[in-house]
Backbone as CSV, one residue per row, in Angstrom:
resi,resn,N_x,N_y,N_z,CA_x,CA_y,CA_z,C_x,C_y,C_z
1,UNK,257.510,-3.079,9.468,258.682,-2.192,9.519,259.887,-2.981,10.010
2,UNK,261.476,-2.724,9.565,262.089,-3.549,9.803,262.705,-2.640,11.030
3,UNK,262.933,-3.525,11.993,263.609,-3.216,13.138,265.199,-3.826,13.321
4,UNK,266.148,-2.765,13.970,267.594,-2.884,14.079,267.536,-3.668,15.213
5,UNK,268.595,-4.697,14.660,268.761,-5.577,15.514,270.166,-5.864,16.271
6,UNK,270.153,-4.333,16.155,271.668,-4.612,17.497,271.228,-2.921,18.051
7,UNK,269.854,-3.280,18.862,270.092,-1.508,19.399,270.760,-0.882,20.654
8,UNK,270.825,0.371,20.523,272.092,0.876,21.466,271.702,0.943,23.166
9,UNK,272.067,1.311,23.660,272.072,1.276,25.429,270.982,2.518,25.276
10,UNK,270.532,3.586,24.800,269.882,4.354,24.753,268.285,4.015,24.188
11,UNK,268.638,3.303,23.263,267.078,2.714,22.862,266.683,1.584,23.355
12,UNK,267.539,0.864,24.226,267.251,-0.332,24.883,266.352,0.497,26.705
13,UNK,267.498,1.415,27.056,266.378,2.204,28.099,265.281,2.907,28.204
14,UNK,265.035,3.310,26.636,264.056,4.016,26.217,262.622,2.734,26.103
15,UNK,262.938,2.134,25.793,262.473,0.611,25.170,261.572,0.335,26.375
16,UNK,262.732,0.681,27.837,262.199,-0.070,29.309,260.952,0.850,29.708
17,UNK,261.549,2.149,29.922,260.852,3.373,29.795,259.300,3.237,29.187
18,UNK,258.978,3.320,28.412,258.061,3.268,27.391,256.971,1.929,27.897
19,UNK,257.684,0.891,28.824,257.072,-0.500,28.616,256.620,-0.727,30.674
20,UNK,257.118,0.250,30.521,256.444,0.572,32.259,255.823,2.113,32.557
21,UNK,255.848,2.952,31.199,255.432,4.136,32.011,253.799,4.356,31.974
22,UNK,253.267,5.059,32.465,251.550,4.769,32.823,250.716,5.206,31.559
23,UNK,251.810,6.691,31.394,251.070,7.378,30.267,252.455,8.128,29.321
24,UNK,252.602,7.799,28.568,254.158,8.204,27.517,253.317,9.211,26.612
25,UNK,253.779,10.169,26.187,253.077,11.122,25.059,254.562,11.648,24.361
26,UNK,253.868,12.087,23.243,254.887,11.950,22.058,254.790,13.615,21.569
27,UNK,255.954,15.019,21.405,255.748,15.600,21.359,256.919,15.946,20.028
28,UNK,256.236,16.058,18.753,256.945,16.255,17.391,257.089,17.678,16.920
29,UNK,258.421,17.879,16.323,258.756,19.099,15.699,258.991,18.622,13.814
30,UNK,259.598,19.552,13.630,260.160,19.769,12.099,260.977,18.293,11.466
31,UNK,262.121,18.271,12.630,262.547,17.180,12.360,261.952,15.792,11.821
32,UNK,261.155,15.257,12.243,260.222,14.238,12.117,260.282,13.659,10.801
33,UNK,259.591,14.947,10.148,259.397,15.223,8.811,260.461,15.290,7.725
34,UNK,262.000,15.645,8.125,262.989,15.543,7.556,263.270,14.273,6.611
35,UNK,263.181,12.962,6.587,263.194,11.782,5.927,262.178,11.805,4.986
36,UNK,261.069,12.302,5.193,259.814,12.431,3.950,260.360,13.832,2.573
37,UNK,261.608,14.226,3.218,261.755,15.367,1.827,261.498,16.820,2.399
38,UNK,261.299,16.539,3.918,260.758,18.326,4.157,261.662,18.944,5.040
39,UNK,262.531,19.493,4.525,263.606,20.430,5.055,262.753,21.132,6.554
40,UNK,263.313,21.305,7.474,263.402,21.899,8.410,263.046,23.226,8.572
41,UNK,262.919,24.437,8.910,262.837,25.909,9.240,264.544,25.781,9.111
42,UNK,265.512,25.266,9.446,266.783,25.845,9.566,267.562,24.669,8.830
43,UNK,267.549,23.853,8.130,268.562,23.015,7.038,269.575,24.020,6.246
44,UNK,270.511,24.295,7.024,271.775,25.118,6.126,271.623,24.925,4.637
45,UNK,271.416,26.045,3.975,271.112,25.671,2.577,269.669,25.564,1.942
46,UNK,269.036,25.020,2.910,267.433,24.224,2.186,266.528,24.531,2.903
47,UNK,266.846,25.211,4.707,265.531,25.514,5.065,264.865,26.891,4.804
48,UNK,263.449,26.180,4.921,262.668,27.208,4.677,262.396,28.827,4.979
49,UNK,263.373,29.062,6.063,263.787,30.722,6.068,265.029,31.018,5.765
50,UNK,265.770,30.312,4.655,267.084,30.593,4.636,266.856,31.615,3.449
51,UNK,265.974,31.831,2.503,266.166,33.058,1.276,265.298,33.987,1.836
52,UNK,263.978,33.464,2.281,262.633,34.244,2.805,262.835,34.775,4.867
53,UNK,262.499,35.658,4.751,262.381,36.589,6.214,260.500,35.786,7.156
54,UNK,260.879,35.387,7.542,259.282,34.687,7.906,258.371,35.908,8.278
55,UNK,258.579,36.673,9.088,258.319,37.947,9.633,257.601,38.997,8.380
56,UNK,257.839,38.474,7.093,257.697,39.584,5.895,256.525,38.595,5.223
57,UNK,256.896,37.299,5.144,255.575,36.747,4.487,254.340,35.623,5.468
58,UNK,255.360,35.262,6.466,254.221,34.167,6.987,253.626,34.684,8.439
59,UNK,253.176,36.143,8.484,252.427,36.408,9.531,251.201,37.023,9.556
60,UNK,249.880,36.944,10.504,248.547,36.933,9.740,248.371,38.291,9.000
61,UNK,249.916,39.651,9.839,249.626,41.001,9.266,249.800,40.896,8.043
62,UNK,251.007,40.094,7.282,251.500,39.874,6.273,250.278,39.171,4.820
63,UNK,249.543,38.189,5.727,248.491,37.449,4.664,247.614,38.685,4.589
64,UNK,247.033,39.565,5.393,246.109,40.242,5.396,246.390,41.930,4.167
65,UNK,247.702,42.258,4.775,248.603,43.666,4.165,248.672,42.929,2.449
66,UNK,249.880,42.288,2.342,249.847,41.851,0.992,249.624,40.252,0.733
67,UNK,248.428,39.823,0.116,248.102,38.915,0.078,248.634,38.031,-1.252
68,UNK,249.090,38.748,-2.125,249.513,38.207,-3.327,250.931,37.983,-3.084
69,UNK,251.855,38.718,-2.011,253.368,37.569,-1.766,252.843,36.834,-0.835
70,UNK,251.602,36.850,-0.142,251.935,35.189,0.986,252.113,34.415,0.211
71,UNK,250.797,34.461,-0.827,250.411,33.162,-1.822,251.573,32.888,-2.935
72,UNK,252.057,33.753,-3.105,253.220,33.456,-3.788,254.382,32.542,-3.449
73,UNK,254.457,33.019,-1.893,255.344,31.814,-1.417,254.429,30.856,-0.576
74,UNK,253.615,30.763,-0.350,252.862,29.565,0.264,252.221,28.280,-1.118
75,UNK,251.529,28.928,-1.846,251.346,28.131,-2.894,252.034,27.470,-3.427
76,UNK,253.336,27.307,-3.984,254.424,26.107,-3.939,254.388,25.489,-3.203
77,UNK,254.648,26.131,-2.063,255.040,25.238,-0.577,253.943,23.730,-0.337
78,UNK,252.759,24.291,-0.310,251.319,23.772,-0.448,251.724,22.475,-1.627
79,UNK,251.529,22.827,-2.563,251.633,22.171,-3.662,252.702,21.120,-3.123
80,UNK,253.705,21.506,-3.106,254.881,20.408,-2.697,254.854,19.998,-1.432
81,UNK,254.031,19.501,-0.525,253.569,19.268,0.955,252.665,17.775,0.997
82,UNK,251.911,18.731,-0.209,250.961,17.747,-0.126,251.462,16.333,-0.570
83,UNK,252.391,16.107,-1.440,252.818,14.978,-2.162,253.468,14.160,-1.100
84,UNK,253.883,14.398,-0.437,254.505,13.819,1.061,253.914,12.960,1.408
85,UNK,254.959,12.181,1.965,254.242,11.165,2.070,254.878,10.720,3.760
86,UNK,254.260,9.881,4.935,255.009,9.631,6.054,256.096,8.846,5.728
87,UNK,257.053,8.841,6.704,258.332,8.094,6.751,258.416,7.001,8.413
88,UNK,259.333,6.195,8.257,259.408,5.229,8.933,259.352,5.751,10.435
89,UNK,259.712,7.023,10.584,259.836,7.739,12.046,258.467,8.188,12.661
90,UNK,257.228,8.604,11.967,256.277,8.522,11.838,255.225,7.092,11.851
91,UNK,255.945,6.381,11.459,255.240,4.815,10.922,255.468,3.783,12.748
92,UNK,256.284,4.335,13.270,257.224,3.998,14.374,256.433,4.547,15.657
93,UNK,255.869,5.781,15.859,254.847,6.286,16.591,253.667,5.760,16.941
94,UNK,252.864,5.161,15.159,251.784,4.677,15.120,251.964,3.528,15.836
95,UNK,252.711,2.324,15.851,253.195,1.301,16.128,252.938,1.567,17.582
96,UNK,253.656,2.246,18.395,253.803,2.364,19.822,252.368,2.808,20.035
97,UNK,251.697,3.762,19.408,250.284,4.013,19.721,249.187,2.622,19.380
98,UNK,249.829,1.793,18.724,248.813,0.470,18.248,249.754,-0.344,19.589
99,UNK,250.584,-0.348,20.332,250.692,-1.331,21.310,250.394,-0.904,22.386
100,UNK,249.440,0.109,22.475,249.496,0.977,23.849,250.248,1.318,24.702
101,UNK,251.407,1.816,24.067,252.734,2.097,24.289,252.297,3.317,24.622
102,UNK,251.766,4.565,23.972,251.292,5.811,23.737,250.446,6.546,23.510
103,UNK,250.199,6.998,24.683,248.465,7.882,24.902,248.603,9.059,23.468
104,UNK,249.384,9.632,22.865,248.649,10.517,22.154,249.847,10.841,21.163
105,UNK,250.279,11.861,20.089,251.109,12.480,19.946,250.837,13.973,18.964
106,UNK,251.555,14.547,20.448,251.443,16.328,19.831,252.253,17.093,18.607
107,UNK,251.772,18.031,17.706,252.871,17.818,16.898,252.478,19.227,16.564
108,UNK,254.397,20.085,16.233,253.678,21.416,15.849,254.147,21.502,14.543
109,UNK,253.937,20.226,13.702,253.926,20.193,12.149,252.537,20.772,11.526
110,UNK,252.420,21.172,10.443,251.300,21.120,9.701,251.194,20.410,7.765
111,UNK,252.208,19.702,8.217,252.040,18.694,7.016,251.066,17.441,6.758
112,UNK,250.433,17.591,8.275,249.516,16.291,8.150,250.098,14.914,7.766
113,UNK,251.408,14.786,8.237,251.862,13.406,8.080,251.614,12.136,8.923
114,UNK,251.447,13.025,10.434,251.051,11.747,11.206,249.987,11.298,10.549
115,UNK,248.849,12.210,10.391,247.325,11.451,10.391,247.457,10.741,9.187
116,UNK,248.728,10.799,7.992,248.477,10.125,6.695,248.654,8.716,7.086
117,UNK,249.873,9.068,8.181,250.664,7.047,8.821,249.672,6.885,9.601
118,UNK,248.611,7.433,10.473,247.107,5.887,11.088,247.376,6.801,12.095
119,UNK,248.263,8.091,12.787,247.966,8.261,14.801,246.811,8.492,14.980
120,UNK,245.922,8.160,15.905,244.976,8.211,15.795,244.546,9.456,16.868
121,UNK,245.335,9.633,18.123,245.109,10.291,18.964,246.540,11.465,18.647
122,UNK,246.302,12.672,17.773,247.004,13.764,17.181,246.136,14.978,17.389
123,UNK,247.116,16.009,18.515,247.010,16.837,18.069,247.966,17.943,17.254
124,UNK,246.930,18.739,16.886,248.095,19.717,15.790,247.965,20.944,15.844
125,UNK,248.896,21.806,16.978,248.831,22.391,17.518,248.896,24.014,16.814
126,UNK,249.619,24.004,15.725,250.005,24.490,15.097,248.771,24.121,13.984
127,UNK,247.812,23.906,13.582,246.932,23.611,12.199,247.351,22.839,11.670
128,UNK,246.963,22.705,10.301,247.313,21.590,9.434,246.412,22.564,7.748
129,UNK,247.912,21.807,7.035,247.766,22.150,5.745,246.313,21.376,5.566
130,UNK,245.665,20.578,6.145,244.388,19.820,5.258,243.410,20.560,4.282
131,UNK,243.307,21.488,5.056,242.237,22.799,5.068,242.646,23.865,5.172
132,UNK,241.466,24.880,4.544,241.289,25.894,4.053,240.293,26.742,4.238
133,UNK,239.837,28.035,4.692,238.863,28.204,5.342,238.738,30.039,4.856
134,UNK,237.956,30.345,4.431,237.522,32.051,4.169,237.386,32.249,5.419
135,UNK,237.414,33.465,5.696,238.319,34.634,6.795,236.519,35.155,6.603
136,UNK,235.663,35.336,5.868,234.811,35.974,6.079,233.365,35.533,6.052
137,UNK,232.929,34.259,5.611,231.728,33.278,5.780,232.117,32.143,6.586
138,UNK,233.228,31.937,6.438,234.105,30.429,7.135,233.831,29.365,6.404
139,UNK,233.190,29.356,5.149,233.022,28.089,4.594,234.827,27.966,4.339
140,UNK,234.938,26.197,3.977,235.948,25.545,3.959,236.387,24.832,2.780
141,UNK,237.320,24.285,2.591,238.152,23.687,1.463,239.089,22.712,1.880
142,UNK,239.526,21.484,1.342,239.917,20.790,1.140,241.796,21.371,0.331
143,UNK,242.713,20.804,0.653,244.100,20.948,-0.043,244.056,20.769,-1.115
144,UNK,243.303,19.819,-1.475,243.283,19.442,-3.209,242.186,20.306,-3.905
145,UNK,241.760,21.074,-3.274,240.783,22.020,-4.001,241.152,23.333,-4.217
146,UNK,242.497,23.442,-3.625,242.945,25.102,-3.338,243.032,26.272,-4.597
147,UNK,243.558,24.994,-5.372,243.935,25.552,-7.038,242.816,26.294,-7.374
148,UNK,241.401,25.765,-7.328,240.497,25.944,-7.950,240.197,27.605,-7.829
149,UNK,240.146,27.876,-6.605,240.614,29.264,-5.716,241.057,30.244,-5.939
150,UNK,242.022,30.717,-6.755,242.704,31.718,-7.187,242.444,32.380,-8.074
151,UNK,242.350,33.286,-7.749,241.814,34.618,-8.727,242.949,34.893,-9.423
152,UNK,242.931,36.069,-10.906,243.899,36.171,-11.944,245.158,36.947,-11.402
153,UNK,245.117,37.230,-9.834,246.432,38.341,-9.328,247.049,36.623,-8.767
154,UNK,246.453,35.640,-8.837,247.220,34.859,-7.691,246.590,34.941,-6.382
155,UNK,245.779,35.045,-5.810,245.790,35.169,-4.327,243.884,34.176,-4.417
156,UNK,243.970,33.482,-3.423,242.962,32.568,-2.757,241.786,32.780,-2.134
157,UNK,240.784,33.332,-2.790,239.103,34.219,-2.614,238.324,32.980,-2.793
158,UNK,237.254,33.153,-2.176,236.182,32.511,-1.774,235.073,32.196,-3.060
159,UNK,234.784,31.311,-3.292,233.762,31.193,-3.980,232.154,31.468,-3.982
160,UNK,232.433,31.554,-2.735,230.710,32.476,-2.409,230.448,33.801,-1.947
161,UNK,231.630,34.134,-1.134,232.010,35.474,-0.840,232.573,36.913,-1.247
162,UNK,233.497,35.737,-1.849,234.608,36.800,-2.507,236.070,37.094,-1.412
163,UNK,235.615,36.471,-0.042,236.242,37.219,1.123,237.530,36.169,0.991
164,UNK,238.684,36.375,1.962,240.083,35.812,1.689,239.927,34.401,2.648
165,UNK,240.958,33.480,1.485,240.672,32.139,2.080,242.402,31.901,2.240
166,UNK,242.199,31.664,3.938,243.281,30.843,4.762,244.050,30.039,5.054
167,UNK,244.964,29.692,4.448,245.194,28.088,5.153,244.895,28.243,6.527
168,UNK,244.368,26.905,6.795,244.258,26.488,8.603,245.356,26.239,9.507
169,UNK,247.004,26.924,9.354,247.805,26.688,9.909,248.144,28.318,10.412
170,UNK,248.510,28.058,11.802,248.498,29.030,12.778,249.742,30.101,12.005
171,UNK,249.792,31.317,11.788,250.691,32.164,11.199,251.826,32.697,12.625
172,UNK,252.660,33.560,12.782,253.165,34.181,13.553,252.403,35.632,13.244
173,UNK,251.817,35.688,15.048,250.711,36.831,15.733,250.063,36.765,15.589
174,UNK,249.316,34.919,15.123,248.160,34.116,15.747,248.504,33.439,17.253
175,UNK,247.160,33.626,17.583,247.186,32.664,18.431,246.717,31.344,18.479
176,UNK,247.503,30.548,19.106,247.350,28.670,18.791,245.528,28.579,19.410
177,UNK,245.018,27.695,18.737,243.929,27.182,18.845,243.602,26.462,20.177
178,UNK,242.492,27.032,20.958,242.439,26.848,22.417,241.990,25.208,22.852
179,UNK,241.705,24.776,21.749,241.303,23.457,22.395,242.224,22.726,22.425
180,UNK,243.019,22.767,21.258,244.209,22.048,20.639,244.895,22.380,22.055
181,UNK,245.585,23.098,22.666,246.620,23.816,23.244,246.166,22.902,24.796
182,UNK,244.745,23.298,25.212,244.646,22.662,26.402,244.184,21.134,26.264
183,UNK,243.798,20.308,25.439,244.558,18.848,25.161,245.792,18.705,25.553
184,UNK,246.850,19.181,24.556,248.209,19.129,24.635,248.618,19.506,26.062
185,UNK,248.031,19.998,26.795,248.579,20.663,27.891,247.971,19.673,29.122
186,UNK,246.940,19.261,29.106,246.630,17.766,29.827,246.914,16.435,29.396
187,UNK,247.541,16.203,28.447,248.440,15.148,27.619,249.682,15.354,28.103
188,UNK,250.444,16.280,28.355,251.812,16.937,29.061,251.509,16.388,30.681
189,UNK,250.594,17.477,31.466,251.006,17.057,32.815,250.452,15.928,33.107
190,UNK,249.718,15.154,32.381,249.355,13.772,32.646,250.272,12.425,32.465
191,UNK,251.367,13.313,31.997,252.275,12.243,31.249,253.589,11.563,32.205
192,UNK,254.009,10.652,32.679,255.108,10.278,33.163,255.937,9.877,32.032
193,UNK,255.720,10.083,30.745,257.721,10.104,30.124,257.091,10.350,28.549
194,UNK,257.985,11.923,27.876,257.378,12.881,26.983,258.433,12.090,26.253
195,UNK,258.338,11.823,24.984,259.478,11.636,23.684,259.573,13.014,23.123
196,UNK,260.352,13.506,23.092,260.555,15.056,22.410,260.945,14.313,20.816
197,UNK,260.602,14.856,20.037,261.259,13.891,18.724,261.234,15.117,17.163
198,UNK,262.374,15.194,17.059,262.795,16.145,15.491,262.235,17.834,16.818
199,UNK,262.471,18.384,17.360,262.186,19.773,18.036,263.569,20.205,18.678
200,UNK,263.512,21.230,18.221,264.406,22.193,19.088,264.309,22.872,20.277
201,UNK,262.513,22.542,20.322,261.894,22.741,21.878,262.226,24.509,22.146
202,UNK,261.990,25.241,20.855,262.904,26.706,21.442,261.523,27.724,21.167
203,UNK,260.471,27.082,20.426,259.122,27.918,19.897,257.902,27.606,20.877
204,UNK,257.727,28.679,21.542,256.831,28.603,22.424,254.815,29.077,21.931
205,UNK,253.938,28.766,23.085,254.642,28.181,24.100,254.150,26.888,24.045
206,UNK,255.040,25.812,22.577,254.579,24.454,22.985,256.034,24.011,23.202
207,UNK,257.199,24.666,23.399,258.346,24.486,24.238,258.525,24.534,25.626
208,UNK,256.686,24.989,26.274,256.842,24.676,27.463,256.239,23.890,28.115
209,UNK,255.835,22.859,27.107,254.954,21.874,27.514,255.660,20.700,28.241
210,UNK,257.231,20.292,27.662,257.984,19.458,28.595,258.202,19.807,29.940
211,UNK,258.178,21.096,30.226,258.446,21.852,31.835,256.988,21.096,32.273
212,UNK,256.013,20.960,31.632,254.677,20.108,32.283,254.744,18.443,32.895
213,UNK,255.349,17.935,32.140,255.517,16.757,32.769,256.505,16.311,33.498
214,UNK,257.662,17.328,33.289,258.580,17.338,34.439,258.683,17.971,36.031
215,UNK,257.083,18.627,35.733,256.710,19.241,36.978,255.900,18.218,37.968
216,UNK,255.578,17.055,37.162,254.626,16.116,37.843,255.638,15.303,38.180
217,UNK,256.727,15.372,37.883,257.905,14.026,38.180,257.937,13.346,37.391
218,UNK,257.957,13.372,35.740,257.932,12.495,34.943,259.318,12.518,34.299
219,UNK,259.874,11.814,33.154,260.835,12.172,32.658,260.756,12.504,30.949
220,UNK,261.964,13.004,30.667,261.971,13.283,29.196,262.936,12.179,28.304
221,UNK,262.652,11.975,27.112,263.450,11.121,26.220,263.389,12.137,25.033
222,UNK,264.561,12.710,24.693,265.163,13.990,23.083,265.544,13.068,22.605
223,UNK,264.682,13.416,21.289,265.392,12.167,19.998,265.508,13.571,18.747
224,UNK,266.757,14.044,18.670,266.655,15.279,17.897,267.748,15.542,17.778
225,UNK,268.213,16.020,16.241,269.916,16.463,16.033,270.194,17.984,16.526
226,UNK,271.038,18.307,17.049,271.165,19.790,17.967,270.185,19.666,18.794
227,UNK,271.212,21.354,19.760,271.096,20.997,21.606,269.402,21.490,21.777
228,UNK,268.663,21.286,22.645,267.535,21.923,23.185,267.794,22.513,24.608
229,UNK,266.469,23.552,24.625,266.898,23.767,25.852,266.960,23.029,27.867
230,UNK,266.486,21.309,27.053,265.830,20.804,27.660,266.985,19.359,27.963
231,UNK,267.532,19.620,27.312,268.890,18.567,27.169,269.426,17.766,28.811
232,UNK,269.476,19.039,29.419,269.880,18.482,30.653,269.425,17.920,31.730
233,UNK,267.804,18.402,31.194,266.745,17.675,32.078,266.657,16.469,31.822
234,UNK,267.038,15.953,30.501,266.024,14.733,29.763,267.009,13.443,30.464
235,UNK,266.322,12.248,30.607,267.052,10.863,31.025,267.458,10.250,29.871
236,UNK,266.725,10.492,28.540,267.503,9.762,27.463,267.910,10.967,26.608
237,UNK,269.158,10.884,25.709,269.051,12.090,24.886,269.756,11.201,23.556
238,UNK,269.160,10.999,22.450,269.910,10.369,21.378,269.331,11.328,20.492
239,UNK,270.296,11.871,19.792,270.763,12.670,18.750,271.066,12.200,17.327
240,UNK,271.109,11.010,16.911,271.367,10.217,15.635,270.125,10.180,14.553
241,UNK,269.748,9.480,13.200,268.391,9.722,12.408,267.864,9.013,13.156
242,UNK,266.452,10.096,13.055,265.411,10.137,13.651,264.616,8.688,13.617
243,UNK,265.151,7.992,12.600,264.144,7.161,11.643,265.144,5.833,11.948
244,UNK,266.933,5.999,12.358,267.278,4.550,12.896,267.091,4.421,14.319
245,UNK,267.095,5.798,15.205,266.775,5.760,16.738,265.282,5.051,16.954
246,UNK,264.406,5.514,16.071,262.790,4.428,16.611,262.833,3.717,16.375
247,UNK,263.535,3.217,15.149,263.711,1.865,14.329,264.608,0.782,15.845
248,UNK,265.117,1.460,16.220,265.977,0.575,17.236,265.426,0.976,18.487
249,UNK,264.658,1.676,18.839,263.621,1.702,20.068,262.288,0.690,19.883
250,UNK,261.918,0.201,18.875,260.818,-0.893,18.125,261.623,-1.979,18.399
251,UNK,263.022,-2.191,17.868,263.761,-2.996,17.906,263.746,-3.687,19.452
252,UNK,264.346,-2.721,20.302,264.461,-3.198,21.473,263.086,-3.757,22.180
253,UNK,261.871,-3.174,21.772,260.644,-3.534,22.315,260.656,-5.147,21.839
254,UNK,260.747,-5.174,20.535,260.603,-6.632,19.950,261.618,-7.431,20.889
255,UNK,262.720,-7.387,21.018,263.586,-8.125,21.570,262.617,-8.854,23.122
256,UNK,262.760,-7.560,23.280,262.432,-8.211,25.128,260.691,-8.716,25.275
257,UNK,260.210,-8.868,24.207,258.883,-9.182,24.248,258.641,-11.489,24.239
């Protein structure tokens, strides 16, 4: 990966940060994903609740009540997800996790991009598009098998059951997955310095996972365009692409090495 070679006073402290702290953990939103082609929840214009009401199609009452508009709007989505591919901001994580820079990184994506770039220690707090799972035997599926799935209304039934098949990503008026959650939550207060990176930090409650490591005395580093609610706590805050800020946080590591 090519690294910037004039980086700023912010990625040069981040750089120091990172190269003395005991345990650094990495906590990813939407943003992240922005450079790979995947609009945001809020991209003026392009994000994903700007035509659609989330509340009407992506909640478990909603998959369960009418199942033929989830799939209607999830099945594109799916389809066009999968082709994704990681980007350098992602590629930049792995790196710090291959220099033992970084115990883990949490992420409430479900595009499965980290695990495509190598993190090895990911959780996903939120599910992941990988899988697919019937609601009523629990047998499972693969992303690339989903097609196969669909019955003649459109909607995603089981092949042995008949019963309704899920994506494995947490809906709104689910609840987050308990193992996932308390990882992430001993990855947090274990941590002396969180990278917040592409989050708005405003969707709970893995927006309150930075209040965790700032309760142990650790610090925060926001690498994210717009304010969080966490802004004033944090010791670093760079706001610029996601993808030249690591690029020049790598940068600075290389330098002083």
């Amino acid at each position: 990966m090519e690294v910037g070679a004039d980086p700023s006073a912010e990625a040069t402290e981040l750089a120091g940060l990172l190269r003395t702290a005991e345990s650094a953990v990495a906590l990813t939103g939407a943003g992240i994903s922005v450079p790979s082609g995947i609009p945001d929840f809020r991209t003026p214009g392009e994000g994903l609740w700007e035509k659609v009401d989330p509340f009407e199609v992506a909640t478990i009452e909603a998959f369960r009540s009418d199942p033929k508009r989830f799939w209607e709007f999830y099945r594109p989505r799916f389809a066009t997800l999968g082709g994704k591919e990681p980007n350098p901001a992602h590629q930049a994580l792995v790196e710090l996790e291959r220099r033992d820079l970084l115990a883990g990184v949490i992420t409430q994506n479900i595009d499965r991009l980290h695990a495509k770039a190598g993190t090895k220690r990911l959780i996903e707090v939120h599910g992941s598009i990988a899988t697919l799972s019937c609601l009523g035997c629990g047998t499972s599926w693969a992303l690339d098998e989903v097609e196969s799935l669909f019955n003649e209304d459109g909607i995603a039934t089981c092949t042995e059951c008949l019963g309704p098949v899920k994506p494995d990503v947490v809906l709104f008026g689910e609840m987050l997955p308990e193992e996932a959650m308390a990882e992430a939550q001993e990855l947090a207060m274990g941590a002396d310095l969180m990278l917040c990176i592409g989050s708005s930090l405003e969707v709970h409650p893995v927006a309150g996972l930075p209040e965790l490591t700032l309760a142990r005395g650790g610090k925060l580093a926001i690498i994210s365009k717009g304010s969080t609610p966490y802004d004033s706590a944090a010791t670093i805050r760079m706001n610029g692409d996601v993808v030249e800020d690591l690029e020049a946080v790598l940068g600075a590591l290389t330098i002083s090495e």
